[in-house]
C-alpha positions in Angstrom: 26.7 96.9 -76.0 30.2 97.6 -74.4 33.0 95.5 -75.0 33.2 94.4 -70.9 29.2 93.2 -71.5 30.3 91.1 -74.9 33.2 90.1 -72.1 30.5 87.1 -70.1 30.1 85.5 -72.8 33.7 84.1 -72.6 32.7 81.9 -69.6 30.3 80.2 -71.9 33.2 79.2 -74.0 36.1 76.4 -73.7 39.3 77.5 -72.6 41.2 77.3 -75.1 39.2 79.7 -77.1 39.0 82.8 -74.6 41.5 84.5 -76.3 40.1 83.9 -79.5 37.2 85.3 -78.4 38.8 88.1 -76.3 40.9 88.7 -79.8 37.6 89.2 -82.3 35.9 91.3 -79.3 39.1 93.5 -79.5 39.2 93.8 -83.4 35.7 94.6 -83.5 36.1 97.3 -81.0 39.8 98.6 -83.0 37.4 98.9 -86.6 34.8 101.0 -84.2 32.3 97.9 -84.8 29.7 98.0 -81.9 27.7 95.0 -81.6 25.9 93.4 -79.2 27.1 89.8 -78.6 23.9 87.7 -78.3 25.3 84.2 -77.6 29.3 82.8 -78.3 29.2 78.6 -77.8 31.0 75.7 -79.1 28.7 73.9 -81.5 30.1 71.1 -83.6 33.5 71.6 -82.9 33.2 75.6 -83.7 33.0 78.6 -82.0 29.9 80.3 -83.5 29.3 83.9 -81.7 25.4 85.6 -82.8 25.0 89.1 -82.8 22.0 91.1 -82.1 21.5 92.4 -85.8 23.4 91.5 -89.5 26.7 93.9 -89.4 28.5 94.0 -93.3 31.2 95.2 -91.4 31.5 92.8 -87.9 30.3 89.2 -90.5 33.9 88.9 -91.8 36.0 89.2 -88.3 33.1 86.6 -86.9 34.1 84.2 -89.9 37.5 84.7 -89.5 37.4 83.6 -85.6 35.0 80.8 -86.2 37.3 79.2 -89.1 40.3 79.7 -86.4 38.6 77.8 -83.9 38.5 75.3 -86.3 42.3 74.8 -86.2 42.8 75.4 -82.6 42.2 73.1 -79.6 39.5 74.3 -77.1 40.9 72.7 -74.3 44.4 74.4 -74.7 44.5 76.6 -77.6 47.2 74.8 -79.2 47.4 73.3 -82.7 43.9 71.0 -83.0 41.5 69.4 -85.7 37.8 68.0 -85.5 37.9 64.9 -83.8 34.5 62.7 -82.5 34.5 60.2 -79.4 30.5 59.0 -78.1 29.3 61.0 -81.0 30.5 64.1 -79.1 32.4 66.2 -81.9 35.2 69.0 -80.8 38.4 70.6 -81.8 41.3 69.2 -80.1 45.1 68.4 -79.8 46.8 65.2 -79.6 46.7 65.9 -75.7 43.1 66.6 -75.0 42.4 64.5 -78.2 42.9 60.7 -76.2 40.0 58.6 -76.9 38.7 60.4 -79.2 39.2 59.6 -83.5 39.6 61.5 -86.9 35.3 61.6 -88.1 35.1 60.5 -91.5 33.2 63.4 -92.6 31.6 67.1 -90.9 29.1 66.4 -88.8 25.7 66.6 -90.2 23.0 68.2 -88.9 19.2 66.2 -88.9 16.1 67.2 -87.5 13.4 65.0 -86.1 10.0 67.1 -85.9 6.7 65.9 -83.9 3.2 67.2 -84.6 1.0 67.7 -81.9 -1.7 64.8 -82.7 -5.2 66.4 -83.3 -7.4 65.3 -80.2 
């Protein structure tokens, strides 16, 4: 996949992180890395971007941009760090950051599975 079709998956991201994303599709396409961008969100606070298939090559550059994202407000792009408000967690600055505190601890991650009940 081109660069330009990698390109929509900007919209799905915060502001503030478009150029971060624009940046890592840029410095995959500089180290001839072509992969196809299967989903870039916020999750946690983070950008995560998937790719269509494991790439030795393209894993470090994700990283790289993910662990950016964690220093960098999504609203604005400026200077941010995890903050939480309504159990809502995200990456902001002391701006975009009102209402919102410092979480004790990463967010954790818990699953609640259901069965189907035999009939």
């Amino acid at each position: 996949m081109s660069h330009d079709e990698n390109l929509h998956w900007e919209s799905y991201l915060p502001a503030g992180w478009r150029p971060l994303f624009r940046q890592l599709l840029a410095d995959l396409h500089s180290a001839g890395i072509s992969v196809r961008v299967t989903q870039a969100k916020e999750k946690f606070g983070e950008l995560r971007v998937y790719i269509d298939r494991p790439d030795q090559a393209a894993a470090p550059l994700i990283a790289a941009a993910e662990l950016r994202s964690t220093r960098m407000c999504q609203e604005c792009g400026a200077a941010g760090e995890l903050m939480v408000g309504n159990y809502l967690y995200a990456t902001l600055c002391e701006k975009h950051g009102v209402g919102f505190t410092k979480p004790l601890g990463r967010p954790m991650i818990s699953l609640n599975l259901r069965y189907p009940k035999d009939d």
